[in-house]
MDTraj code that builds the backbone (N, CA, C; nanometers):
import mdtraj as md
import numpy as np

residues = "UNK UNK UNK UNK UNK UNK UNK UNK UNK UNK UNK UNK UNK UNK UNK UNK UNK UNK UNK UNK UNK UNK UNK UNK UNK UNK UNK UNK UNK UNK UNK UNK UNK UNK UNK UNK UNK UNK UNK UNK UNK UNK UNK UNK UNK UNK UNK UNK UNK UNK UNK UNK UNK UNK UNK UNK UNK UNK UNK UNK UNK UNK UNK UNK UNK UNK UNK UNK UNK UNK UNK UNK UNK UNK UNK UNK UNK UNK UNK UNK UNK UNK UNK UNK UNK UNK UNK".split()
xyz = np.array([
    [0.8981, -0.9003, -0.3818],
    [0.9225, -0.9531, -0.2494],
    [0.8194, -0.8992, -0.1518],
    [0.7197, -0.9956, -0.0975],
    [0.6408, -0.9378, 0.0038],
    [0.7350, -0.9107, 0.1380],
    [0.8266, -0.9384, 0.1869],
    [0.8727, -0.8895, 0.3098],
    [0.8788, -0.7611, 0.2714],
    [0.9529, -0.6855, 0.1728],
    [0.9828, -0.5950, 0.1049],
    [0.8790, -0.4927, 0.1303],
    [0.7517, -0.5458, 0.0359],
    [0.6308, -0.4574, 0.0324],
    [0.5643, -0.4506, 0.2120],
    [0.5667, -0.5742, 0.2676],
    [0.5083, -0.5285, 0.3981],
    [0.5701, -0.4145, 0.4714],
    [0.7090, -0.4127, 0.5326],
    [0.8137, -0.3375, 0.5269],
    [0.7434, -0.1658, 0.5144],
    [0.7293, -0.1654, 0.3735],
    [0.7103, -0.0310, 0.3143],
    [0.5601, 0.0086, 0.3632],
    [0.4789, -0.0596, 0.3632],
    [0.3374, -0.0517, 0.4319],
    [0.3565, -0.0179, 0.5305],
    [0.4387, -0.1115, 0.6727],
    [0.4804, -0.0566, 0.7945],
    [0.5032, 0.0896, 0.7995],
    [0.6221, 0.1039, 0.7538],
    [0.7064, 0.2433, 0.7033],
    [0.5877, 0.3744, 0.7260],
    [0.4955, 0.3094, 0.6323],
    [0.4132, 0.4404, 0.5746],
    [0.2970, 0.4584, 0.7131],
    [0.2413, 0.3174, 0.7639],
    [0.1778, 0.3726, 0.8645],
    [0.2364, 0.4065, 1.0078],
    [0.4071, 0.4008, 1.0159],
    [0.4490, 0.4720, 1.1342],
    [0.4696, 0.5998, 1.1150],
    [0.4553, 0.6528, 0.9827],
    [0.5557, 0.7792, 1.0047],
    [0.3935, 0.8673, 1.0046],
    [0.4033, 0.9843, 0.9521],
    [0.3668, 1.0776, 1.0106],
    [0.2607, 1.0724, 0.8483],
    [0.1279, 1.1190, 0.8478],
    [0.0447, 1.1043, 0.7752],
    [-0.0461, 1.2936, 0.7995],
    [-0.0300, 1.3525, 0.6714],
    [-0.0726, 1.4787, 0.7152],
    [-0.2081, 1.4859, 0.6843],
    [-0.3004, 1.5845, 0.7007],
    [-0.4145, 1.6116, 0.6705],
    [-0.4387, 1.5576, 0.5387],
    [-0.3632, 1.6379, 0.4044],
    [-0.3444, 1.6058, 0.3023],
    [-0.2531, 1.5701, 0.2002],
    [-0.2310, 1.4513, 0.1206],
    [-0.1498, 1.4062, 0.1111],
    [-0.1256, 1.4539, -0.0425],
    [0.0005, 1.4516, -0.1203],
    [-0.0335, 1.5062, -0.2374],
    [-0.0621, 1.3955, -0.3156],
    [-0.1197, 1.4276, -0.4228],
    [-0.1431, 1.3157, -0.5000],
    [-0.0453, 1.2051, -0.5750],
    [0.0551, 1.3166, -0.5712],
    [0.1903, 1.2371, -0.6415],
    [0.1908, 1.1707, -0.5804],
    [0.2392, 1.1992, -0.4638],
    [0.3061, 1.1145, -0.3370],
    [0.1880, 0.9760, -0.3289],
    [0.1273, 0.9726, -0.3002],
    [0.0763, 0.8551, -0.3120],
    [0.0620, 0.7514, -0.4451],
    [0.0614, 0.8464, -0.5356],
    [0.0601, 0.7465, -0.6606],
    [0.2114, 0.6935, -0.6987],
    [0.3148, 0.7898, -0.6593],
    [0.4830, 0.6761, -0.6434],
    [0.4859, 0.6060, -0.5616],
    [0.4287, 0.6429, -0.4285],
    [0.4126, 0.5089, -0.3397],
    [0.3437, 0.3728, -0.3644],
    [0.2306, 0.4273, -0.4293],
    [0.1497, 0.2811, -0.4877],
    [0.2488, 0.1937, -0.6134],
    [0.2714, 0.3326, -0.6874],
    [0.3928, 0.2425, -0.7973],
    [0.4915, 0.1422, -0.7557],
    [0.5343, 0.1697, -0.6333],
    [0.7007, 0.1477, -0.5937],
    [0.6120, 0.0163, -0.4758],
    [0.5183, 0.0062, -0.4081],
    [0.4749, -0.1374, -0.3496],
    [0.4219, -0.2086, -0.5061],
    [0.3758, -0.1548, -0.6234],
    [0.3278, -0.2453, -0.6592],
    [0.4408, -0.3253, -0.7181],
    [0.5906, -0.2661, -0.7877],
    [0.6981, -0.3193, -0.7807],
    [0.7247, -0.4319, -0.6826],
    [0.6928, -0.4075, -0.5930],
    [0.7288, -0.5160, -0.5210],
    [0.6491, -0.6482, -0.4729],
    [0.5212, -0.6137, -0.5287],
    [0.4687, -0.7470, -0.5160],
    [0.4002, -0.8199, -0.6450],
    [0.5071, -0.8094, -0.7699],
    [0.4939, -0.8304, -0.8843],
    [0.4573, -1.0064, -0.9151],
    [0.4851, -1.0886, -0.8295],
    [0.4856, -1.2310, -0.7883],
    [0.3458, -1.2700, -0.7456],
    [0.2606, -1.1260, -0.7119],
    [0.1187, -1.1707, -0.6494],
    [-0.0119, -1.0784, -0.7003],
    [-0.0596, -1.1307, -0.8512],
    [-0.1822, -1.0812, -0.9722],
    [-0.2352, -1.0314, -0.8387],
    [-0.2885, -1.0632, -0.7205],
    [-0.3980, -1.0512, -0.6437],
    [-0.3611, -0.8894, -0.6028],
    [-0.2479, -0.9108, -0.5617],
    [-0.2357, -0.7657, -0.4941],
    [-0.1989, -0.6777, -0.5903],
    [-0.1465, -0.6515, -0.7095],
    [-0.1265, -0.5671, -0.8153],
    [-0.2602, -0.5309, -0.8923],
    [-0.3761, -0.6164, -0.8644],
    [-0.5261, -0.5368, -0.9229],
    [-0.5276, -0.4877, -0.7904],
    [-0.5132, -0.4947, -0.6902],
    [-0.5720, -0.4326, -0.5606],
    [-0.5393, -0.3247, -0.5988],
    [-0.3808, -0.3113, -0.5796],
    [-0.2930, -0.1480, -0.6534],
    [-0.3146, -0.0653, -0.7525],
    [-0.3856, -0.1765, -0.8447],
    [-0.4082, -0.1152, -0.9573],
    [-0.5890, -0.0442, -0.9555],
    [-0.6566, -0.0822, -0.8520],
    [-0.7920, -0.0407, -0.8267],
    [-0.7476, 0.0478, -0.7889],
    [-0.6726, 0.1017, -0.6446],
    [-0.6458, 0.2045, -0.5706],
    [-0.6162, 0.3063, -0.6645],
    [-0.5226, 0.2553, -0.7571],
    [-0.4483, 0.4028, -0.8058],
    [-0.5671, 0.4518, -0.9140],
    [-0.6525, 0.3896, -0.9788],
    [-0.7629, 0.3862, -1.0416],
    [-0.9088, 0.4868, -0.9390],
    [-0.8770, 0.4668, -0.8416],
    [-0.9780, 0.5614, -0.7245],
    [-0.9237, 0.6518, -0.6383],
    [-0.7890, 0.6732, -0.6512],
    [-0.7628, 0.7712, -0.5620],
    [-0.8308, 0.9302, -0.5638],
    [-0.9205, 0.9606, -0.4662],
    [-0.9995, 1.1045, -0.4583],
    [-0.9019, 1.2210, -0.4898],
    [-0.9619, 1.3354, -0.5423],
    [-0.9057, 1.4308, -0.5562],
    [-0.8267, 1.4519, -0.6719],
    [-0.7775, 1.5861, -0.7559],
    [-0.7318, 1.6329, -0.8336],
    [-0.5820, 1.6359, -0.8172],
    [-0.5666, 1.7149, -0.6973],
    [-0.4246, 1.7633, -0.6636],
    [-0.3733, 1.6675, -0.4855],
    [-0.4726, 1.6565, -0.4294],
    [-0.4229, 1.5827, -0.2717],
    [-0.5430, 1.5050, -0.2225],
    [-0.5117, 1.4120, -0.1867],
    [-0.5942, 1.2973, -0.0903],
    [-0.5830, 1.3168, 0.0184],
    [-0.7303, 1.2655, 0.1014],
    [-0.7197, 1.3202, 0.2671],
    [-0.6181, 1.2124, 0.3165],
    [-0.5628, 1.2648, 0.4324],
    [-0.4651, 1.1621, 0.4910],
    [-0.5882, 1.0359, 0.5612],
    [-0.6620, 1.0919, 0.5955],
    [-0.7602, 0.9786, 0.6310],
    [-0.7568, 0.8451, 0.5782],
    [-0.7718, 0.9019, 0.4193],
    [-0.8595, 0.8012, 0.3194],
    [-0.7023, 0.7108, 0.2973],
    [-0.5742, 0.8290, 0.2858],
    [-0.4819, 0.7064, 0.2664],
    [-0.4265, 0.6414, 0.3664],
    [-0.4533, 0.6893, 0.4814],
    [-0.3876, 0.5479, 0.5931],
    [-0.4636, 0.4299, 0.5484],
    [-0.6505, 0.4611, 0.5926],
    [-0.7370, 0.3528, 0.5525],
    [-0.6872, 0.2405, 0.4274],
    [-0.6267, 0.3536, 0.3312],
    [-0.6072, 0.2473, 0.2011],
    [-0.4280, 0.1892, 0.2212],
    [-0.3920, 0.1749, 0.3349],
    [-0.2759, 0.1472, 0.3668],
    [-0.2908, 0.0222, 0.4085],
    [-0.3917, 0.0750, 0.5470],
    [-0.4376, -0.0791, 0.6575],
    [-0.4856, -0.1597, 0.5484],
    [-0.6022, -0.1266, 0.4443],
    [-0.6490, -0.2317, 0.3671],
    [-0.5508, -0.3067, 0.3164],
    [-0.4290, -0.2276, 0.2385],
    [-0.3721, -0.2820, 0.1532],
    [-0.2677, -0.4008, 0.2565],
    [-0.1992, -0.3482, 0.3504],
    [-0.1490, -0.4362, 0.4502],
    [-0.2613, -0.5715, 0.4389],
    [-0.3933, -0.5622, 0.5140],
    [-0.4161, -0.6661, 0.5098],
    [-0.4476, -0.7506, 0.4022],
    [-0.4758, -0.6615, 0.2758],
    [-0.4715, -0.7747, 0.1762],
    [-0.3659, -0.8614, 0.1120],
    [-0.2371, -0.7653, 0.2028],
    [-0.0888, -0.8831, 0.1106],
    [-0.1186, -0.9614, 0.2916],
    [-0.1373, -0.9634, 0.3542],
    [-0.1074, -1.0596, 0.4525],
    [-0.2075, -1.1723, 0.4166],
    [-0.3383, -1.2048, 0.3727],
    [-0.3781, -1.2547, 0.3168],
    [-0.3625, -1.3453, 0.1702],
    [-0.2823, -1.2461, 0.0707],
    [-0.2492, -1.2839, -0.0480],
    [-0.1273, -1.3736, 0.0076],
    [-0.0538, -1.3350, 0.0962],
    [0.0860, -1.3922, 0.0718],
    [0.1674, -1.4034, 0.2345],
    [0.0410, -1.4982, 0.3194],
    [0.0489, -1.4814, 0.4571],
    [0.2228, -1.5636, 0.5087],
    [0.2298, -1.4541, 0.6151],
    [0.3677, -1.4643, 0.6774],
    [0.4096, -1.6784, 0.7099],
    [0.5292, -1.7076, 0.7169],
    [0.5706, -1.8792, 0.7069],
    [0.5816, -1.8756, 0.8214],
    [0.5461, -1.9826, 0.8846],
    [0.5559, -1.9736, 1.0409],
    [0.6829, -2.0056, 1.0504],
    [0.7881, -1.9434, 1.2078],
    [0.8944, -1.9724, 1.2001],
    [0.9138, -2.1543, 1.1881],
    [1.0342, -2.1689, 1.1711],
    [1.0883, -2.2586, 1.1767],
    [1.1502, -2.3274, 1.3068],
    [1.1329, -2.4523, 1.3011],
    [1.1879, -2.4775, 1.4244],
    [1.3398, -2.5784, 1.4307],
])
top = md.Topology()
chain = top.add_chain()
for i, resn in enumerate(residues, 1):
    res = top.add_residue(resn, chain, resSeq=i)
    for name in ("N", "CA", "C"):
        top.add_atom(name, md.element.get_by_symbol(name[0]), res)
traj = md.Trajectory(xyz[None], top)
């Protein structure tokens, strides 16, 4: 469900993003959006590149993962752009 995955993207870029992030933590987060946008090949290689490049051994800069947040936001808004309301 992309509402689902956008949602969780939101989530991640309101809350609080530290210097360094651990590595886990971002690689269950990537797991658990890519769950959710199982309906869209496009964005699950995206996920699947990311988790394939994430820097570092033990923690990623918080920098690099907001950046790979906004990207990823805009690539499901693209893959799987919002229905205009209804009237």
């Amino acid at each position: 469900m992309t509402s689902t995955a956008r949602a969780q993207l939101d989530a991640l870029l309101a809350g609080r993003i530290e210097a360094l992030v651990p590595r886990g933590s971002v690689i269950n987060e990537l797991l658990d959006l890519r769950n959710e946008v199982d309906d869209h090949p496009q964005m699950i290689a995206q996920i699947d590149e990311v988790l394939g490049a994430i820097p570092g051994k033990s923690v990623a800069t918080g920098a690099w993962w907001r950046e790979t947040i906004i990207d990823l936001r805009a690539r499901l808004d693209i893959a799987a752009p919002l229905a205009p309301p209804s009237r």
